[in-house]
VEXBA-483061 format. One record per residue: x, y, z of N, C-alpha, C, O, CB in turn. Coordinates in steps of 0.001 Angstrom, whole numbers, plus 500000, padded with zeros to 6 digits. Glycine has a CB too. Example, Ala and Ser with C-alpha at 12.3 -4.5 7.8 and 13.67 -1.06 7.14 Angstrom:
REC  n_east  n_north    n_up  ca_east  ca_north   ca_up  c_east  c_north    c_up  o_east  o_north    o_up  cb_east  cb_north   cb_up
REC  513190   494310  507800   512300    495500  507800  513200   496700  507800  514236   496681  508465   511308    495527  509046
REC  512850   497750  507080   513670    498940  507140  512900   500030  507870  513409   501138  508039   514084    499402  505725
END
This chain:
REC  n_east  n_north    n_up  ca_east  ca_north   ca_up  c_east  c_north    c_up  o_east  o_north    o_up  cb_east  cb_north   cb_up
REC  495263   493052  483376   494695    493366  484673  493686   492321  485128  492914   492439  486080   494045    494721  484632
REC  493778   491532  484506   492129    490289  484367  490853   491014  484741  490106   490912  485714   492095    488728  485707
REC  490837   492004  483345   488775    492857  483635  488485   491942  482298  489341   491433  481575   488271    495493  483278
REC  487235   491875  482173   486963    491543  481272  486800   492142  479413  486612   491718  478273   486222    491241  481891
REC  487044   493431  480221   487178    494647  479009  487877   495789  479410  488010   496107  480592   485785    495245  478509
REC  488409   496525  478296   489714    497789  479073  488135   498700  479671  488403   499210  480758   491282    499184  477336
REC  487300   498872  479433   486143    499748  479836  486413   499293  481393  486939   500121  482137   484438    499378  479053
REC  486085   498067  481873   486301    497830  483360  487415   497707  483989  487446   497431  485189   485801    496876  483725
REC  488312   497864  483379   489999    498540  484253  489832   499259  483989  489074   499609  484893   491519    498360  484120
REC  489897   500501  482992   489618    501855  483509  488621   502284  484207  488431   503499  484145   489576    502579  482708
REC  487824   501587  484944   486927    502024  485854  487545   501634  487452  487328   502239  488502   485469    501320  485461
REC  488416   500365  487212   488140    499725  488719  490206   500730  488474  490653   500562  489609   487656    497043  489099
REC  490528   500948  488245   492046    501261  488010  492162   502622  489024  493189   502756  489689   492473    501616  486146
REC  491193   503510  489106   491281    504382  490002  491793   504155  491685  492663   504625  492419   490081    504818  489874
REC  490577   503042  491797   490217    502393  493052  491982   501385  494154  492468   501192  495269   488737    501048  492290
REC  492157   501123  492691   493410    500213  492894  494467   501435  493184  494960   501440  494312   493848    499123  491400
REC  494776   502245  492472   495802    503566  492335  495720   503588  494192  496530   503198  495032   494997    505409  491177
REC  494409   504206  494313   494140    504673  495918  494129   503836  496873  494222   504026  498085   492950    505251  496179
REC  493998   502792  496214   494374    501049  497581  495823   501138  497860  496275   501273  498997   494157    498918  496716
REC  496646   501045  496618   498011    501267  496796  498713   502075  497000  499928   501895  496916   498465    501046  496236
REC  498175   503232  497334   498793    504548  497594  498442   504712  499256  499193   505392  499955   498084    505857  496515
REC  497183   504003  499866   496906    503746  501465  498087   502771  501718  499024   503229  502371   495239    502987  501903
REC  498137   501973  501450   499319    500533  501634  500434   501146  501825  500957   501196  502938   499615    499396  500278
REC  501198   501968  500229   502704    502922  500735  503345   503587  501687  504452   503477  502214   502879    503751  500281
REC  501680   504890  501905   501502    505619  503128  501489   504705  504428  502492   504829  505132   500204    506402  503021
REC  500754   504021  504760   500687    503168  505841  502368   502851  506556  503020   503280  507508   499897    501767  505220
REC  502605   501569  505142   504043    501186  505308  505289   502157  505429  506385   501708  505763   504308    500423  504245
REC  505107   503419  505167   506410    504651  505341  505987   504581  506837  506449   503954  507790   506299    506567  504380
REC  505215   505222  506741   504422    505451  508237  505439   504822  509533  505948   505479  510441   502700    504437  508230
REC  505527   503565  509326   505574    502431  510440  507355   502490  509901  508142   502448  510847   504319    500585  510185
REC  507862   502562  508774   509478    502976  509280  509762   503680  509752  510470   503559  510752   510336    503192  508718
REC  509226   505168  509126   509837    506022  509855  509542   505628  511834  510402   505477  512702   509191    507549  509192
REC  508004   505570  511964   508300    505413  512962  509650   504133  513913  510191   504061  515016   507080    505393  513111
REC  509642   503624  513062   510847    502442  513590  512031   503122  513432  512969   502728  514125   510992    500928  512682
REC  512176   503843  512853   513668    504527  512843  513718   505711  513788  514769   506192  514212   514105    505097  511316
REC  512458   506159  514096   512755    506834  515485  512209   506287  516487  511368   506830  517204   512383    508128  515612
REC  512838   504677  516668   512442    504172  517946  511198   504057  518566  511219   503763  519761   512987    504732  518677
REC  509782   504272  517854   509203    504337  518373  508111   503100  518712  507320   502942  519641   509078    505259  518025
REC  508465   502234  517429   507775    501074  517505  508953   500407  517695  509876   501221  517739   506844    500647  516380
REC  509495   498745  517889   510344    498036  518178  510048   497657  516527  509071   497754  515784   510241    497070  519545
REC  511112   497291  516422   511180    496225  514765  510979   494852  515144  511418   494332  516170   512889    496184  513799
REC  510243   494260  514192   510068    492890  514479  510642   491776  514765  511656   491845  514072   509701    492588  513916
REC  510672   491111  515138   511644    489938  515485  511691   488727  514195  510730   488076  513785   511043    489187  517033
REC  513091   488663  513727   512264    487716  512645  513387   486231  513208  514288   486352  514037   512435    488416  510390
REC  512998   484879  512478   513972    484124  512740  514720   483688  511394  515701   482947  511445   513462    483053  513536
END
């Protein structure tokens, strides 16, 4: 995890769980809404 000791990943490991669990939520979020038309999908080249 690069902590300097497992004592400080199991401390900062919570924090990360709940960063990445906002990020998932977020990102479902914005398909579903794209699959019901509601945002446009991006344009890519």
């Amino acid at each position: 995890m690069g902590h300097d000791s497992d004592r400080a990943a199991m401390i900062y490991q919570p924090a990360t769980r709940d960063a990445d669990r906002k990020l998932a939520d977020a990102l479902s979020a914005q398909v579903e809404a794209e699959k019901k038309g509601k945002i446009p999908a991006p344009v890519t080249r």
